[in-house]
Residue frames as qw, qx, qy, qz and C-alpha x, y, z in Angstrom:
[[0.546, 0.152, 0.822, -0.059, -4.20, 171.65, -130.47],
 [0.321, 0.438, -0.215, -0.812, -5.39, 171.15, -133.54],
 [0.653, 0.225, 0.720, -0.075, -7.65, 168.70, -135.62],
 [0.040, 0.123, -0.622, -0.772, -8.04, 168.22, -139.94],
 [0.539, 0.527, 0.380, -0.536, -11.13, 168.95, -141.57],
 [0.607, 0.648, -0.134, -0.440, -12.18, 167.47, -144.40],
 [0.843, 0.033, 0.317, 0.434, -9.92, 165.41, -147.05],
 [0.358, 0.834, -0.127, 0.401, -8.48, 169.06, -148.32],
 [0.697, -0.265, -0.460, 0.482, -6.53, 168.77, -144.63],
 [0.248, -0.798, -0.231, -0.498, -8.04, 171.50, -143.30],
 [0.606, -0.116, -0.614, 0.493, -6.78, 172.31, -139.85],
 [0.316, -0.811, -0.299, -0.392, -8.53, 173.62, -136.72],
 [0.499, 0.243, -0.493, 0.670, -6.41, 175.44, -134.26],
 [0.530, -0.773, -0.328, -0.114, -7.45, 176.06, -130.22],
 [0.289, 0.583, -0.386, 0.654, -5.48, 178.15, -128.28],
 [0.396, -0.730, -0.432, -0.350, -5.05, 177.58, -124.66],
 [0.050, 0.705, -0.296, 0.642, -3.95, 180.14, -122.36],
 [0.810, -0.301, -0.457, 0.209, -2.26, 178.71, -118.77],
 [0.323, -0.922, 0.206, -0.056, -1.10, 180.97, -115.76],
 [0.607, 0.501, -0.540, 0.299, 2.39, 181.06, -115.24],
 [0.570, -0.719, 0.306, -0.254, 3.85, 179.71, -112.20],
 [0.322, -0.532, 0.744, 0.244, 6.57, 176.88, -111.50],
 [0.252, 0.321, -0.851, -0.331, 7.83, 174.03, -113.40],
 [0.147, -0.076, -0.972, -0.169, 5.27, 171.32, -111.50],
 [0.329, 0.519, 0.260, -0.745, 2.48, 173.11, -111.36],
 [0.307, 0.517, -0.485, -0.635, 3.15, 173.65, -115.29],
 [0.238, 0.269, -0.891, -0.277, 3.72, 170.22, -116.05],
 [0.174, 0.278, 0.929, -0.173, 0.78, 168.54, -114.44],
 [0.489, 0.583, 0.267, -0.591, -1.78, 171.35, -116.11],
 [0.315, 0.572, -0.619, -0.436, 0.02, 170.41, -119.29],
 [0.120, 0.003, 0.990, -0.077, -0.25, 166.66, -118.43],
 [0.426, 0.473, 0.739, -0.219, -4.19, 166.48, -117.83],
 [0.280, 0.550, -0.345, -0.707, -4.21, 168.88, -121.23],
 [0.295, 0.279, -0.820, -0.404, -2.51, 166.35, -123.41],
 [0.034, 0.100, 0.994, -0.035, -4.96, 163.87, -122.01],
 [0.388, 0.575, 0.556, -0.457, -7.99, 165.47, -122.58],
 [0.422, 0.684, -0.358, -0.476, -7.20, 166.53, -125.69],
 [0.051, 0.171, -0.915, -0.362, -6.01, 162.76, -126.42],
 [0.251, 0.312, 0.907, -0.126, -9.27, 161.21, -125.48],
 [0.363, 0.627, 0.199, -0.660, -11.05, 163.74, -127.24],
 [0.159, 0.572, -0.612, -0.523, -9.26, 163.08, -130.06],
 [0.062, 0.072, 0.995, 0.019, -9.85, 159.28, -129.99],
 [0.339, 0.530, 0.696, -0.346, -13.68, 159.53, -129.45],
 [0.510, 0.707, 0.278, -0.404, -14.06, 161.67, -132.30],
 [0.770, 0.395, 0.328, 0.379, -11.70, 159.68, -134.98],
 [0.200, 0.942, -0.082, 0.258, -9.33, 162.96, -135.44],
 [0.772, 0.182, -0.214, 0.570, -5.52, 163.66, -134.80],
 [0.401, -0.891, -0.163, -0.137, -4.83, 165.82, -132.20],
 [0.549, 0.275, -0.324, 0.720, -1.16, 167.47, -131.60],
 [0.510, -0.834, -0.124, 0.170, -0.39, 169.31, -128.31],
 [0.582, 0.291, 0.048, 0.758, 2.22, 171.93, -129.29],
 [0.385, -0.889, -0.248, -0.012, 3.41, 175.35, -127.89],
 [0.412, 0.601, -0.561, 0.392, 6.23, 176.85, -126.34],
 [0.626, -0.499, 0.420, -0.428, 5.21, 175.95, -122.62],
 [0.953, -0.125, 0.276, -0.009, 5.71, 171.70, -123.79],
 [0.757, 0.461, -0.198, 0.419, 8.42, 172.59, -125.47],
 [0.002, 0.612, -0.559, 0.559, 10.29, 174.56, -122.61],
 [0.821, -0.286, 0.255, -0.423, 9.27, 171.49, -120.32],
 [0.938, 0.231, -0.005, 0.259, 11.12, 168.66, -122.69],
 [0.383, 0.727, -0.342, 0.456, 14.03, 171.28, -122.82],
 [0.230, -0.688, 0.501, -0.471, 14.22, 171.25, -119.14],
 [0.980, 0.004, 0.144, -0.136, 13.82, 167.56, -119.23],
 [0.853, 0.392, -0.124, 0.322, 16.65, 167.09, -121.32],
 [0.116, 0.633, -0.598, 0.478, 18.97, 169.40, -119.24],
 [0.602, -0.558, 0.439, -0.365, 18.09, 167.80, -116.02],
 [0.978, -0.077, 0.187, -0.041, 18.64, 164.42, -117.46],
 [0.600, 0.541, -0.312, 0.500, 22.48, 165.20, -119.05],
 [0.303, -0.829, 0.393, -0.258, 23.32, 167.28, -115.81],
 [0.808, -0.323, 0.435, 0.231, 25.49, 163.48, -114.49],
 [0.787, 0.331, 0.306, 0.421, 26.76, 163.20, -117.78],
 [0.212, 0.888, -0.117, 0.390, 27.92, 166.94, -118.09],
 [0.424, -0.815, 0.187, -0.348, 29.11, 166.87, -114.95],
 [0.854, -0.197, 0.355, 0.325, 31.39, 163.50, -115.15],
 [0.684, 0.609, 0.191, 0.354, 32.85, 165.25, -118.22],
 [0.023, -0.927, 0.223, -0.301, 33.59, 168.17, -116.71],
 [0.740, -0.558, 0.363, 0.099, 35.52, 165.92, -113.68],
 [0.825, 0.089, 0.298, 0.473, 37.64, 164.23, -116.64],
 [0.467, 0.764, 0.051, 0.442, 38.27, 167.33, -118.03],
 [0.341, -0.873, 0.171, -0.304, 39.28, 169.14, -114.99],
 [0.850, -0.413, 0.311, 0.101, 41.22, 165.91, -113.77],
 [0.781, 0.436, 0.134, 0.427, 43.39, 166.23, -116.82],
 [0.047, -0.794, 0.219, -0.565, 44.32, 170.66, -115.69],
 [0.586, -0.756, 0.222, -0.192, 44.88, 169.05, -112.06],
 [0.914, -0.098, 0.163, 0.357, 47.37, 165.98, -112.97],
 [0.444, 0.741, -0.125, 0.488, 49.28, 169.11, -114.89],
 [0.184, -0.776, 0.164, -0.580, 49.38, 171.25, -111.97],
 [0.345, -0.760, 0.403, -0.377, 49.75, 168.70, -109.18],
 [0.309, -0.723, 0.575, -0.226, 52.59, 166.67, -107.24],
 [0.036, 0.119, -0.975, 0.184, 51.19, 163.57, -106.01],
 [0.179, -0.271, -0.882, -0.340, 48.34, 161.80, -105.63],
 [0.228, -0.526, -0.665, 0.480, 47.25, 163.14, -102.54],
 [0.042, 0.468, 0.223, -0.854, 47.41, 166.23, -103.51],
 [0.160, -0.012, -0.616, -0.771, 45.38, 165.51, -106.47],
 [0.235, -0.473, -0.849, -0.015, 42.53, 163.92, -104.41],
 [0.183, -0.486, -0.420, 0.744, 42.70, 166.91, -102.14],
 [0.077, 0.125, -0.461, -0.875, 42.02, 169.20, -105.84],
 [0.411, -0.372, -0.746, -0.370, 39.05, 166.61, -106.61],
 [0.325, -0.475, -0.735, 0.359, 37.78, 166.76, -103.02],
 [0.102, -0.358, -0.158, 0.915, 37.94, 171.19, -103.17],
 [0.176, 0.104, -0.476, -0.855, 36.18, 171.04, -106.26],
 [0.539, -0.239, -0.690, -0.421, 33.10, 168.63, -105.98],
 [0.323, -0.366, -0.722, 0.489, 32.36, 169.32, -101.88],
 [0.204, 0.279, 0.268, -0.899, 30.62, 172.57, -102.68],
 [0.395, 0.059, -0.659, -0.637, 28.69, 170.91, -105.27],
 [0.490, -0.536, -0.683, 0.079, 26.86, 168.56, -101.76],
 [0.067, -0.487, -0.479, 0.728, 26.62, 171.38, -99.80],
 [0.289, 0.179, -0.408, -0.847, 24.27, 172.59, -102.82],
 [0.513, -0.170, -0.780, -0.316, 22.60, 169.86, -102.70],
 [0.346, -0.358, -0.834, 0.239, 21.84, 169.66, -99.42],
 [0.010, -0.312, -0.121, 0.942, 20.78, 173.19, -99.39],
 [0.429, 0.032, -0.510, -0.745, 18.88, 172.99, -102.25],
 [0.520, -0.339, -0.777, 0.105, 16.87, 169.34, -100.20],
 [0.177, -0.311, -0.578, 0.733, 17.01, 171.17, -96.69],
 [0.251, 0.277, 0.107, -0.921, 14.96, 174.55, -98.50],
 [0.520, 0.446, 0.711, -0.157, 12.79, 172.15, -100.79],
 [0.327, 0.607, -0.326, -0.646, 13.91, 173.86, -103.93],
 [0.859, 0.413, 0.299, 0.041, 13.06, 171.52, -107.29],
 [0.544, -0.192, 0.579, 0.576, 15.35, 170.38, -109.91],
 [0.420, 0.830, 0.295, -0.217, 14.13, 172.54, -112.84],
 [0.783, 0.495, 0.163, 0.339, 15.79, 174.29, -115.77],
 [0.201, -0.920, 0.046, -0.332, 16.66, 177.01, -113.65],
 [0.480, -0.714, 0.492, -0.133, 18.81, 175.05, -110.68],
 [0.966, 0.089, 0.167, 0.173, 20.40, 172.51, -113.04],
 [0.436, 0.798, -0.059, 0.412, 22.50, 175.39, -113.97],
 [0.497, -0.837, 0.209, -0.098, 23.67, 175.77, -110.55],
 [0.950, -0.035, 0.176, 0.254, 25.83, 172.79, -110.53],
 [0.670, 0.444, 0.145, 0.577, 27.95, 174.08, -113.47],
 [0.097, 0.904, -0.073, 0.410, 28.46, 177.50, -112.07],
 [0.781, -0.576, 0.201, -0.137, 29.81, 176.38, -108.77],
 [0.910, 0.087, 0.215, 0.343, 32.06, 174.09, -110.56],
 [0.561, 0.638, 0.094, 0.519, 33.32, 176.37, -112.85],
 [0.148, -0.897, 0.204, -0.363, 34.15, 178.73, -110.02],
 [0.848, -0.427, 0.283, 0.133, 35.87, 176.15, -107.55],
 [0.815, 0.237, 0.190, 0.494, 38.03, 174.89, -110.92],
 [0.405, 0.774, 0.012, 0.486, 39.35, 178.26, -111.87],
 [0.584, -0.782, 0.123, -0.181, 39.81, 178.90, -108.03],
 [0.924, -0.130, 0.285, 0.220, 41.55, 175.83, -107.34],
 [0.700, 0.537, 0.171, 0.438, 43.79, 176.14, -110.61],
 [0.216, 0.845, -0.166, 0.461, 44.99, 179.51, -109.33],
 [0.777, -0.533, 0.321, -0.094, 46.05, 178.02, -106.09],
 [0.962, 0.112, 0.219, 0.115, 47.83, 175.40, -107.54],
 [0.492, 0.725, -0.005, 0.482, 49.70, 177.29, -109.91],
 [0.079, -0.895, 0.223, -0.377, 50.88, 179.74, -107.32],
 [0.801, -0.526, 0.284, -0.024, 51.87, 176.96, -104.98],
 [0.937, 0.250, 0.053, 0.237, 53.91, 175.58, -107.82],
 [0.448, 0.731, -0.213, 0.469, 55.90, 178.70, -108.13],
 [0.566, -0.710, 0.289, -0.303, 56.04, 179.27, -104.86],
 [0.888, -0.262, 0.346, 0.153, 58.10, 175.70, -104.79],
 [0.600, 0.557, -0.230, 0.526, 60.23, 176.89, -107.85],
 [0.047, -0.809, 0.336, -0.481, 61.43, 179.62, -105.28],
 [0.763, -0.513, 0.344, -0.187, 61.87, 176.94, -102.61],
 [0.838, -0.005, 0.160, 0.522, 64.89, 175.37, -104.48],
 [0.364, 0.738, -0.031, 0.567, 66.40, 178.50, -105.06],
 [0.315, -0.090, -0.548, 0.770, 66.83, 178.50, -100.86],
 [0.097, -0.296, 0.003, -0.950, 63.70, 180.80, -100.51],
 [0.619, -0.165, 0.149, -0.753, 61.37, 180.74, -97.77],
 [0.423, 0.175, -0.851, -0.256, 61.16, 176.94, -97.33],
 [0.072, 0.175, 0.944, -0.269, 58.97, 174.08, -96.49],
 [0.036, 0.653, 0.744, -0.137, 54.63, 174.41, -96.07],
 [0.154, 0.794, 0.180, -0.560, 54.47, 178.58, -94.89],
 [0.211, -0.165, 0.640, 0.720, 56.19, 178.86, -98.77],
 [0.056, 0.272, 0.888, 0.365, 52.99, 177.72, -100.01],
 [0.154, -0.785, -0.556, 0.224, 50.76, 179.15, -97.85],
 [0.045, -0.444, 0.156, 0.881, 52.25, 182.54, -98.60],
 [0.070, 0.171, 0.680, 0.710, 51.38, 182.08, -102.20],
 [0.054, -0.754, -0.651, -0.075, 47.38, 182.58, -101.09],
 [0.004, 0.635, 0.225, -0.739, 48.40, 186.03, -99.57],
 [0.105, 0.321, -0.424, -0.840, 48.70, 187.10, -103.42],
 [0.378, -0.139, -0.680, -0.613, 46.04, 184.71, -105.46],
 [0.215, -0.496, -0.778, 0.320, 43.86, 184.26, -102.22],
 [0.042, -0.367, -0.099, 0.924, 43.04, 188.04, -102.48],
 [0.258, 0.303, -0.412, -0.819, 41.84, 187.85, -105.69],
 [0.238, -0.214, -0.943, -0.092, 39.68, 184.75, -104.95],
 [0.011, -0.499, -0.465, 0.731, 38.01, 186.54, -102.33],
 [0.350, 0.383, -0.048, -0.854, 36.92, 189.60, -104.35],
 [0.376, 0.110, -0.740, -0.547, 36.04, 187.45, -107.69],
 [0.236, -0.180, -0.927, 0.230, 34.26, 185.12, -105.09],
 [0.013, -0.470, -0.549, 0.691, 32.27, 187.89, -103.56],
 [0.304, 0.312, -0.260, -0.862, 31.44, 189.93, -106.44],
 [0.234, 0.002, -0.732, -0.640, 30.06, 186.99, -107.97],
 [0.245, -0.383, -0.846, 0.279, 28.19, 185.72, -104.78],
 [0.013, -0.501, -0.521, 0.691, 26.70, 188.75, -104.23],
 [0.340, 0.227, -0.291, -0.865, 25.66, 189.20, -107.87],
 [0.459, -0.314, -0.745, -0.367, 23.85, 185.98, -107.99],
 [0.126, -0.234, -0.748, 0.608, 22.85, 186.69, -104.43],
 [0.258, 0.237, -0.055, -0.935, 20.80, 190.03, -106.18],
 [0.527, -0.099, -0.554, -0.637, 18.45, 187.52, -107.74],
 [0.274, -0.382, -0.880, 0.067, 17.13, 185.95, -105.31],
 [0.131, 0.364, 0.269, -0.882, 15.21, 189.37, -104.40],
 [0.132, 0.011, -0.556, -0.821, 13.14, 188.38, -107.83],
 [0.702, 0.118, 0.390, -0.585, 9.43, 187.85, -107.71],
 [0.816, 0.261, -0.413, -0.307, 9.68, 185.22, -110.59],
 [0.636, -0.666, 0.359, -0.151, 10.77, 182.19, -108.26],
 [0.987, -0.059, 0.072, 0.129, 12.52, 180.23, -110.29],
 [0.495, 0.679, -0.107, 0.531, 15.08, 182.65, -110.97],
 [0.625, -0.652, 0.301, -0.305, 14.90, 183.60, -106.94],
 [0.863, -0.470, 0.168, -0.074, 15.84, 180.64, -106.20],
 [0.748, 0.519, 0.031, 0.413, 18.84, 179.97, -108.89],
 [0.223, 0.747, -0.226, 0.585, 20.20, 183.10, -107.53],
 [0.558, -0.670, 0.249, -0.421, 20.14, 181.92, -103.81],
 [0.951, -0.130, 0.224, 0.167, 21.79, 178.28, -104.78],
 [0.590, 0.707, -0.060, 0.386, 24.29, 180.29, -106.97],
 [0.275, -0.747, 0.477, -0.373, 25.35, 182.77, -103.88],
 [0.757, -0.432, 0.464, -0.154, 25.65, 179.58, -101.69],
 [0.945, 0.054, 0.120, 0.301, 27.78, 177.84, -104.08],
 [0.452, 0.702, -0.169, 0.525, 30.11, 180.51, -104.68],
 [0.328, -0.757, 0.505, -0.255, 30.64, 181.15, -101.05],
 [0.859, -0.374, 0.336, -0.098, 31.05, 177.57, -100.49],
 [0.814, 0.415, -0.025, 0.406, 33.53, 176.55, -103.55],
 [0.194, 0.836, -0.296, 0.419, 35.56, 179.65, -102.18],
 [0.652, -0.582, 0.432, -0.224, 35.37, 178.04, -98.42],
 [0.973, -0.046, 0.203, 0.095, 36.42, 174.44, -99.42],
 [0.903, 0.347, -0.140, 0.212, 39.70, 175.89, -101.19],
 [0.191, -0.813, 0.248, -0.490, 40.47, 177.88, -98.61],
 [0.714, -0.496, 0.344, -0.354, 40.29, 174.89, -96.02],
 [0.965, -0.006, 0.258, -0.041, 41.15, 171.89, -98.01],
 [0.737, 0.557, -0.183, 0.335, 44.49, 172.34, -99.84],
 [0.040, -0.737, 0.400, -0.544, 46.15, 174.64, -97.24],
 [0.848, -0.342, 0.287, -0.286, 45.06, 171.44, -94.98],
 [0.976, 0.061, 0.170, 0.118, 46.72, 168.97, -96.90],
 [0.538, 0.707, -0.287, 0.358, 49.92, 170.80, -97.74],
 [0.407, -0.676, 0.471, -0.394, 50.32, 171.37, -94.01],
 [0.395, -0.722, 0.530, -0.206, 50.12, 168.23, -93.48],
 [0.926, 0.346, -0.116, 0.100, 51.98, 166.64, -95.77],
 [0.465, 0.634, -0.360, 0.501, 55.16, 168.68, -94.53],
 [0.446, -0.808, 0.088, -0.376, 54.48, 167.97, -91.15],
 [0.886, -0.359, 0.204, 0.212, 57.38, 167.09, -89.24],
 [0.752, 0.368, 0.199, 0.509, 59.35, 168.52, -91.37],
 [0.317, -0.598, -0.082, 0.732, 62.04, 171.73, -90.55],
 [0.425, 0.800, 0.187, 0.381, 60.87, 174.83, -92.54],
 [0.517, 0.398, -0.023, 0.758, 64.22, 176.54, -91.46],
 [0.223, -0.177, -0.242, 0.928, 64.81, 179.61, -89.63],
 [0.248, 0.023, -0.097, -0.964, 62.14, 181.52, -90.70],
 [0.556, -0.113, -0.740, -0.361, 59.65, 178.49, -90.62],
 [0.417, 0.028, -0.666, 0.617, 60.38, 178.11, -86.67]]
């Protein structure tokens, strides 16, 4: 805070020192601040700023939490643009949207069920989660595609074609999946909690973006081809 002395604009400066602890904690000791420090101001005819890095890292996390929809439709249009490349038909393009944005509510409802806050910390979740599903997903896709070159060439036809393809880029989902789940898994052992907790919605989206593309593409290829003769070896 600080007030002007004088008509040389003198300026008195108060420092004042706040424990650290979460985000709404923070903001409400910061709240009845700025309001004592306005009415002070007022009663004694003097300008009074409320500055810092604590109300500034508060507005910052303001401003992420309020973009997070708007980042997050972008990202869908951006991603929907890599999936219409990569896949078929429609269905299987819902089935892409549906792998990618179903570990993103089982975050949420994890994040509700444990009572974790939206903060500057777990708005970040979102986007990691995503960004792992899409890159998942995308390697799926891709592998299935080739996997269907070889199926006009006479090789291995119908659904198990496809499904094969995971033995080779399903491996490598796994590990990349785990390694990363079990490095954001390592923060939630921090004593600082918002970083605890980040790292515990991070692990749980990274298993879950791995589960949903496991379950939900391999679902809808099946049975799209169902009824349908995958041949001697298919049998």
């Amino acid at each position: 805070a600080s007030k002007r002395l004088g008509d040389r604009n003198e300026v008195a400066r108060w420092t004042v020192r706040i424990p650290t602890t979460e985000s709404a904690p923070t903001r409400a000791i910061v709240d009845r601040l700025a309001a004592r420090a306005r009415a002070w101001g007022d009663s004694n005819d003097v300008e009074v700023l409320l500055a810092g890095s604590v109300p500034s890292m508060l507005a910052m996390q303001d401003v992420l939490v309020g973009t997070l929809v708007r980042s997050i439709l972008l990202t869908a249009l951006v991603s929907a643009a890599f999936f219409i490349f990569v896949t078929r038909d429609r269905r299987e393009l819902f089935a892409a949207f549906v792998a990618n944005f179903a570990p993103l509510s089982v975050v949420a409802i994890g994040a509700r069920a444990a009572g974790v806050p939206l903060d500057g910390a777990t708005v970040m979740v979102a986007a990691c989660t995503l960004g792992l599903a899409v890159d998942n997903t995308l390697h799926l896709l891709l592998a299935a595609r080739r996997s269907d070159r070889s199926l006009a060439a006479g090789a291995h036809p119908g659904a198990r074609a496809r499904l094969r393809a995971f033995d080779s880029v399903g491996t490598a989902a796994l590990v990349s999946s785990s390694a990363l789940g079990l490095g954001f898994g390592a923060l939630a052992l921090s004593g600082f909690a918002p970083t605890a907790r980040f790292g515990a919605l991070a692990a749980l989206g990274c298993a879950a973006a791995f589960a949903s593309d496991m379950i939900v593409l391999p679902a809808v290829w099946v049975r799209r081809d169902h009824g349908r003769s995958d041949g001697p070896q298919g049998r």
